[in-house]
C-alpha positions as CSV (number, residue, x, y, z in Angstrom):
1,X,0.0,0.0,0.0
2,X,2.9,2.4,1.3
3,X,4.8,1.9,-2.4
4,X,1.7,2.3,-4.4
5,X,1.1,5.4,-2.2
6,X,4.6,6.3,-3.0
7,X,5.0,5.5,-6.6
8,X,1.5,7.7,-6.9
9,X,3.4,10.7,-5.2
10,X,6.2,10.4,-7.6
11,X,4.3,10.3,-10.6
12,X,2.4,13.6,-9.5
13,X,5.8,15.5,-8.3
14,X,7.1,14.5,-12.2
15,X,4.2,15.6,-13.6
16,X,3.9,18.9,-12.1
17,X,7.9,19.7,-12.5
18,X,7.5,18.5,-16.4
19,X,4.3,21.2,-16.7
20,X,6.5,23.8,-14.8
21,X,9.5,23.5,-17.2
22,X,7.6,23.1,-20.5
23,X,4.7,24.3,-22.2
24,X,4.0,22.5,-25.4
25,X,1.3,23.7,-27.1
26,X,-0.9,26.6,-27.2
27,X,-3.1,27.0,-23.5
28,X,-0.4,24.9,-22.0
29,X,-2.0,20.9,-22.7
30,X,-4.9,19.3,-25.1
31,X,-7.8,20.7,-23.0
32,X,-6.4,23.6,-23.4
33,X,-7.2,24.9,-20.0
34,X,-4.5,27.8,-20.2
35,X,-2.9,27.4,-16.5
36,X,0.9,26.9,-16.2
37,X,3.0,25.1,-13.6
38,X,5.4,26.4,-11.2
39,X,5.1,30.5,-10.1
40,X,6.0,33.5,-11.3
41,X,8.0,36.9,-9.4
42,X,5.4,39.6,-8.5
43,X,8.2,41.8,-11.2
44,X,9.3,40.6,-15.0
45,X,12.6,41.5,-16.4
46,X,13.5,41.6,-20.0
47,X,15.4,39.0,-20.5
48,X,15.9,38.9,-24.3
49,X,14.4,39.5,-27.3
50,X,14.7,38.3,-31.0
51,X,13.3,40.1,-34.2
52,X,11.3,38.1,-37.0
53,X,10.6,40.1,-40.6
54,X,6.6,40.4,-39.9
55,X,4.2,40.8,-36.7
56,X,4.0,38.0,-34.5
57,X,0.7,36.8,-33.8
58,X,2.0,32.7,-33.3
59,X,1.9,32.0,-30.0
60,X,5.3,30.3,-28.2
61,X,5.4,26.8,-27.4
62,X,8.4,25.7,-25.3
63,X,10.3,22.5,-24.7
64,X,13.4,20.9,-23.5
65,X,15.1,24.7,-23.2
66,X,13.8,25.9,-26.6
67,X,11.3,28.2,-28.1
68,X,9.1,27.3,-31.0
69,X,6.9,30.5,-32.5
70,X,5.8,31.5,-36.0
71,X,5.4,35.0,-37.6
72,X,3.8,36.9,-40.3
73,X,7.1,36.9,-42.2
74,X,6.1,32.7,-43.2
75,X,8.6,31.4,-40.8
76,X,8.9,29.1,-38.2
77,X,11.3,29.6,-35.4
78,X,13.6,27.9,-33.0
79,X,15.1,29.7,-30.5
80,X,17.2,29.2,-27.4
81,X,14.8,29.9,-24.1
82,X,18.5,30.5,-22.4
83,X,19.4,33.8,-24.4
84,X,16.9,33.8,-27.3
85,X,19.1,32.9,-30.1
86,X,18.1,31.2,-33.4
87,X,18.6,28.1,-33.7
88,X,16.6,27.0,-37.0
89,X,14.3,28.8,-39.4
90,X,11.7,27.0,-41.6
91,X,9.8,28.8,-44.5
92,X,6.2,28.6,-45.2
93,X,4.7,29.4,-48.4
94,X,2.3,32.1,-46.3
95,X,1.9,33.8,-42.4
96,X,1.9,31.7,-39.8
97,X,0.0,33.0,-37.1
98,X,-0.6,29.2,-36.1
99,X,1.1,28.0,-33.1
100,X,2.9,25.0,-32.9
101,X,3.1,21.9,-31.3
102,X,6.0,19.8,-29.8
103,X,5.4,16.3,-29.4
104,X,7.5,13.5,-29.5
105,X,10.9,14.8,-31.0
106,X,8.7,16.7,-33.9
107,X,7.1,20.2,-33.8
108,X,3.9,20.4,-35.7
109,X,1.9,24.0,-36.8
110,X,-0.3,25.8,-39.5
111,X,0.2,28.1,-42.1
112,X,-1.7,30.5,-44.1
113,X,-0.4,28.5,-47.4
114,X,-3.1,26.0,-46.1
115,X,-0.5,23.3,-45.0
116,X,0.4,21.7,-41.9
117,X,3.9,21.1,-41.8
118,X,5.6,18.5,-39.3
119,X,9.1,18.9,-38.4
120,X,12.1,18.1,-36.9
121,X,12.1,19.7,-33.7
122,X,16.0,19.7,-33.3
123,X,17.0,20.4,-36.6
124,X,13.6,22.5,-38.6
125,X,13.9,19.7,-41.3
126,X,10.4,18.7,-43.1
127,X,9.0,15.7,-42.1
128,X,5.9,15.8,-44.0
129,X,3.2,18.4,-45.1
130,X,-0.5,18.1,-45.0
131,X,-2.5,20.1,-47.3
132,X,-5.9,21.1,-46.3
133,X,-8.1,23.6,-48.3
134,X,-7.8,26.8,-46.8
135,X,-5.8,28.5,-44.5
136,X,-4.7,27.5,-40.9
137,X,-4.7,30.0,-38.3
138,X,-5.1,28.1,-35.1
139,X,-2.8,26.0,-33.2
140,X,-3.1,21.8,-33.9
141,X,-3.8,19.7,-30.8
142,X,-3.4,16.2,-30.2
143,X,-5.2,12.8,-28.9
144,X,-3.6,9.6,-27.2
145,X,-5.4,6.3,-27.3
146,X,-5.7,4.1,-29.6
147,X,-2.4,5.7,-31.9
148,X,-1.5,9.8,-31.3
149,X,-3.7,11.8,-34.1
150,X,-2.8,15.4,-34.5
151,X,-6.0,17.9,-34.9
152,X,-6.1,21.0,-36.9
153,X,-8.7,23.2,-37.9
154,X,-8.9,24.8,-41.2
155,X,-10.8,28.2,-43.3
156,X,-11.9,24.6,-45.6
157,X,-14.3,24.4,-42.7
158,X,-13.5,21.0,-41.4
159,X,-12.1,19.4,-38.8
160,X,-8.4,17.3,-39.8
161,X,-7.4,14.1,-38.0
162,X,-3.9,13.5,-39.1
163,X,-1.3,10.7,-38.5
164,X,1.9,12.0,-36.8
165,X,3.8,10.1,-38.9
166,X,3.4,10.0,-42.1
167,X,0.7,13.1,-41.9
168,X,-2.1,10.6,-43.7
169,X,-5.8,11.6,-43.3
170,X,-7.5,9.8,-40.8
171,X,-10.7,11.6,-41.1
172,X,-12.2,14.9,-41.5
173,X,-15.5,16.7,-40.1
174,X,-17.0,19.3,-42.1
175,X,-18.3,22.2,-40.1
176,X,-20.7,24.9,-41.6
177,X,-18.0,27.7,-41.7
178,X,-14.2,28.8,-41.1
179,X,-12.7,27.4,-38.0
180,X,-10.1,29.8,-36.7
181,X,-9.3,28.3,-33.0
182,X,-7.3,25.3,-32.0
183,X,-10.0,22.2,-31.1
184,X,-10.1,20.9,-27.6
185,X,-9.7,17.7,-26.7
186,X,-10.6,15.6,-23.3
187,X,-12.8,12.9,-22.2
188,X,-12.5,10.9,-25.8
189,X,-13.8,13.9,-27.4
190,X,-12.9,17.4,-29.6
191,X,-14.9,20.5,-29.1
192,X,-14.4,23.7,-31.1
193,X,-16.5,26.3,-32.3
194,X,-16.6,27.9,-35.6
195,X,-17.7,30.7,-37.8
196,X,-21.2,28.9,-38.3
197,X,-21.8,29.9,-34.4
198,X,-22.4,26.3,-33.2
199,X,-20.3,24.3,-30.5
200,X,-19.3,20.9,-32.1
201,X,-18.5,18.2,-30.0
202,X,-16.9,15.0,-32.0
203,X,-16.1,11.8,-30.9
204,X,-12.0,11.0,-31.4
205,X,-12.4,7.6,-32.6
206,X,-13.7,8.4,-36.1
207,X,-15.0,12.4,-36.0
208,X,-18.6,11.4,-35.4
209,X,-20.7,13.8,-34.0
210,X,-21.8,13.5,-30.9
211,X,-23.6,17.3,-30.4
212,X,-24.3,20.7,-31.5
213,X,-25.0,23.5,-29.3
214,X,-25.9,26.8,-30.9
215,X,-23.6,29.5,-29.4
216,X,-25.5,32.3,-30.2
217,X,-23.0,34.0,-32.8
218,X,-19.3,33.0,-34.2
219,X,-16.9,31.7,-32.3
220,X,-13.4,33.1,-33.0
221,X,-11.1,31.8,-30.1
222,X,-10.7,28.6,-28.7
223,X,-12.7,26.4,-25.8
224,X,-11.2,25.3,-22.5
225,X,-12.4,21.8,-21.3
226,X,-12.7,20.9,-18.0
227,X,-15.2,18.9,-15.7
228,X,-17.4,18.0,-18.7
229,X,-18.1,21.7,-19.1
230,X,-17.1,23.9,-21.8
231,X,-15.6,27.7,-21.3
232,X,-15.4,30.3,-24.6
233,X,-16.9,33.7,-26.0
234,X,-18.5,34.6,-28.6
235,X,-19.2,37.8,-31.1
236,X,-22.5,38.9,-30.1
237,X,-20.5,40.0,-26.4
238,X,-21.5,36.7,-24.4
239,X,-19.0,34.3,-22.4
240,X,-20.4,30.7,-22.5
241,X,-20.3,27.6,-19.8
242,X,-21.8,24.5,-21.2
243,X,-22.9,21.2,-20.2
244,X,-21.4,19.0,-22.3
245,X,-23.8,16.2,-21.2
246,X,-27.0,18.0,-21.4
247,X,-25.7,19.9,-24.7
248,X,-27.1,23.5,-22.9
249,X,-25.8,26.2,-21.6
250,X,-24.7,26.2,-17.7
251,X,-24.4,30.0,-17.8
252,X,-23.6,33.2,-19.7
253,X,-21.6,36.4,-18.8
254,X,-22.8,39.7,-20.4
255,X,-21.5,43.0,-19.2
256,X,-20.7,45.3,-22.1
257,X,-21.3,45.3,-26.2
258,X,-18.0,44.2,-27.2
259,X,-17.2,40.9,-28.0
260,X,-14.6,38.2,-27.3
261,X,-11.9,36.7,-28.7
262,X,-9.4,36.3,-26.5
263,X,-9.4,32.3,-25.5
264,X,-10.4,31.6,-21.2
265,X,-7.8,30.1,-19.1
266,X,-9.8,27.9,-16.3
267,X,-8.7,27.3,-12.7
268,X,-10.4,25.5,-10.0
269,X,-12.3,28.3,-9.1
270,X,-11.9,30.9,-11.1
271,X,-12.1,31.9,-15.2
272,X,-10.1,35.0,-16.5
273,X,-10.4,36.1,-20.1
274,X,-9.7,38.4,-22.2
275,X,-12.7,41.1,-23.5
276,X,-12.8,44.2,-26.9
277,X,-14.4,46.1,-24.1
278,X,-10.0,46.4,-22.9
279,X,-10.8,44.1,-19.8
280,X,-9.3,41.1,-18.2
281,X,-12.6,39.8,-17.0
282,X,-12.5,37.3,-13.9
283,X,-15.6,35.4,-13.0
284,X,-16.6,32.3,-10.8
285,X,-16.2,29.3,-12.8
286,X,-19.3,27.7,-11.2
287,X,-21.5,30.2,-11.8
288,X,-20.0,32.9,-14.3
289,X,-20.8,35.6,-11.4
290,X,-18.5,38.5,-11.8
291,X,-15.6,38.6,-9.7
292,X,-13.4,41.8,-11.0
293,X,-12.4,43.3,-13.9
294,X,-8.6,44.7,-15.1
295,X,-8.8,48.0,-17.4
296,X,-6.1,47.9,-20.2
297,X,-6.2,50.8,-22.6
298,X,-6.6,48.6,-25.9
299,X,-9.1,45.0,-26.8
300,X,-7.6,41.8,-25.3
301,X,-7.8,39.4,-27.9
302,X,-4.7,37.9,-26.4
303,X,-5.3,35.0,-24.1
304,X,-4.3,35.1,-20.8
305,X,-2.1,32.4,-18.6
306,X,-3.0,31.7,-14.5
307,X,0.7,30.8,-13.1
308,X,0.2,30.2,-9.8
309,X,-1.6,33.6,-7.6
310,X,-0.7,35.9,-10.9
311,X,-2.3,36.1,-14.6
312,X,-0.2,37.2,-17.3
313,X,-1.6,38.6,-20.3
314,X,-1.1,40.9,-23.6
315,X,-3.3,43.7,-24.6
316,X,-3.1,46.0,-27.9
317,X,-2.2,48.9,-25.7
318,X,1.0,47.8,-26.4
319,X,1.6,46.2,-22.7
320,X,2.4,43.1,-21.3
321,X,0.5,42.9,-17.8
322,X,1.1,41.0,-14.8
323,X,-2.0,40.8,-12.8
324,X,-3.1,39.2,-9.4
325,X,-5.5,36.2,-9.8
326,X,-6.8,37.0,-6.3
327,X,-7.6,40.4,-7.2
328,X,-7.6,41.5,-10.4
329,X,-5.0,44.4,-9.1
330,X,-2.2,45.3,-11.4
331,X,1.3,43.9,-9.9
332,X,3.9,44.8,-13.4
333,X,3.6,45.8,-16.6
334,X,5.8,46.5,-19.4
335,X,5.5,48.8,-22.5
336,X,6.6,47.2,-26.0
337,X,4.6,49.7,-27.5
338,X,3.2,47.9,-30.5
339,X,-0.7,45.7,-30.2
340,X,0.4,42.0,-28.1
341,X,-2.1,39.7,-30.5
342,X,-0.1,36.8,-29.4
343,X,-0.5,34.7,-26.1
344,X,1.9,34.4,-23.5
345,X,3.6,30.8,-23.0
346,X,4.8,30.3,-19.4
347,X,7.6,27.6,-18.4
348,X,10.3,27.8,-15.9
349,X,9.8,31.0,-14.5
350,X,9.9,32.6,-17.7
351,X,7.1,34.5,-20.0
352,X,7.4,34.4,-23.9
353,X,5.3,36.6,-26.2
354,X,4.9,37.9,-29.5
355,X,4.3,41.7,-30.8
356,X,2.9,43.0,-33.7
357,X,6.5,44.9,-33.6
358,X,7.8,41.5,-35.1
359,X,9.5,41.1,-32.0
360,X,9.7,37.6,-29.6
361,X,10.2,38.9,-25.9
362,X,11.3,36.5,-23.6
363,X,10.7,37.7,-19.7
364,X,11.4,35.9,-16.1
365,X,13.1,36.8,-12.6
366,X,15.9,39.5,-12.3
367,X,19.5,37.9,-13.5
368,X,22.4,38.8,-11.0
């Protein structure tokens, strides 16, 4: 009993120190939940920062010391999370505002030439390419199971399952209209909303549908899955909680007439995102009652991170903001000066975003 108890404790303590030191994907893991590992100072320094030829609206995924993020120049990057130099740069045939994906040894993202392109994660060389019919704007996820199967959605309108390996179809779901998040995935499922303002849910094992929900308008950003409840906003100004099970809404947040983009990140008690109205909205997550608000001076369409007691998050005022979870009171902030599109990716004490400055910023605790 004491080693199973043990070997339990072990498994957790690895688990939490692996989410602390990496952050794979976009929101962090496959449900897409937006909560990082470890803790953050209550002050960022500028640690480094590397210039790509267009605006960076890609989002950073990190792993095993190294930075993976794309940019409107059609490039994806490699950089060193130590001191932010390149290591590799891959061309696209269009923008990548996709984020990638690291998963076992390869690093997987979208482009705006309607591709998803696999690659080497150590050395940027092509694996394979998958051509969908339209561009690709949000980030791919993946399922484990029976065999890995990368997810992407497409402007085509559908829903990609992929093989990791050899980047063969394994099925596609047609949707009624351009898909611009990243799909969630938990509980043998995929959830996404689209353009056609419906919530799909699809089974994993062979992109049946399971449900629709109508959402009320389009959904631009991406769902957080957790508890067999659903978390996202829409474009007629309404943030959404729903049942998965009973295929209805739990709750809805309405405050101002400004819509949402910006993708939730979902703690145990607590939602934050990110509002046009230039607030970092906090509410309860089992209710949606309001619990503060943060003022920025431009829309938040980036998607905030929970680290810990702080949020970080990007706003198109220009600022990167460090923000207390508890309160909603501003703790740091610091001026790039250009709109922060882009999403902040937290591992090891350190914060990487993108600008529309066509800038990677790289932030953490004070070096002596």
């Amino acid at each position: 009993m004491k080693a199973a108890f043990f070997s339990a404790l072990l498994f957790w303590i690895l688990a939490v120190a692996a989410q602390a030191t990496s952050w794979p994907m976009f929101r962090g893991g496959p449900a897409l939940l937006g909560v990082a590992g470890g803790s953050l100072p209550g002050r960022l320094e500028l640690l480094w920062r590397f210039k790509t030829g267009g605006p960076v609206k890609s989002s950073a995924a990190i792993e095993q010391g190294r930075v993976y993020i794309g940019s409107e120049d059609g490039s994806i990057y490699a950089l060193d999370l130590a001191g932010g130099d390149k290591l590799w740069a891959f061309k696209t045939g269009g923008p990548v505002e996709s984020s990638p994906l690291c998963l076992d040894g390869k690093v997987f993202v979208g482009s705006s030439d309607a591709f998803l392109y696999a690659l080497e994660a150590g050395t940027g060389k092509l694996v394979w390419k998958y051509q969908t019919g339209e561009k690709i704007l949000g980030a791919p996820n993946y399922v484990t199971g029976n065999g890995t199967r990368i997810l992407v959605g497409s402007y085509d309108f559908k829903l990609h399952c992929v093989e990791p390996t050899s980047g063969k179809a394994v099925w596609t779901y047609e949707s009624g209209n351009y898909i611009n998040g990243s799909p969630a995935v938990a509980d043998g499922q995929t959830v996404f909303g689209g353009c056609d303002a419906l919530l799909h849910v699809i089974r994993l094992s062979d992109g049946g549908q399971e449900k629709e929900v109508e959402a009320g308008a389009y959904i631009a950003g991406s769902v957080a899955l957790t508890d067999g409840r659903a978390y996202f906003g829409q474009f007629e100004n309404e943030f959404l909680c729903v049942d998965l099970k009973a295929g209805q809404k739990a709750w809805t947040f309405r405050e101002r007439e400004f819509p949402y983009f910006s993708s939730p990140a979902v703690a145990k008690e607590r939602v934050v995102f990110g509002g046009r109205d230039k607030l970092l909205h906090c509410v309860k997550r089992e209710d949606g009652k309001p619990m503060w608000s943060f003022a920025t001076r431009g829309k938040v369409d980036s998607s905030p991170v929970i680290c810990g007691d702080k949020v970080v998050v990007g706003s198109d005022d220009g600022r990167l903001y460090l923000v207390s979870l508890e309160t909603g009171k501003e703790l740091w902030s610091y001026e790039i000066g250009r709109p922060i599109g882009s999403s902040p990716a937290v591992a090891d004490g350190r914060v990487v975003i993108g600008s529309d400055d066509g800038n990677v910023y790289c932030f953490g605790p004070k070096v002596n």
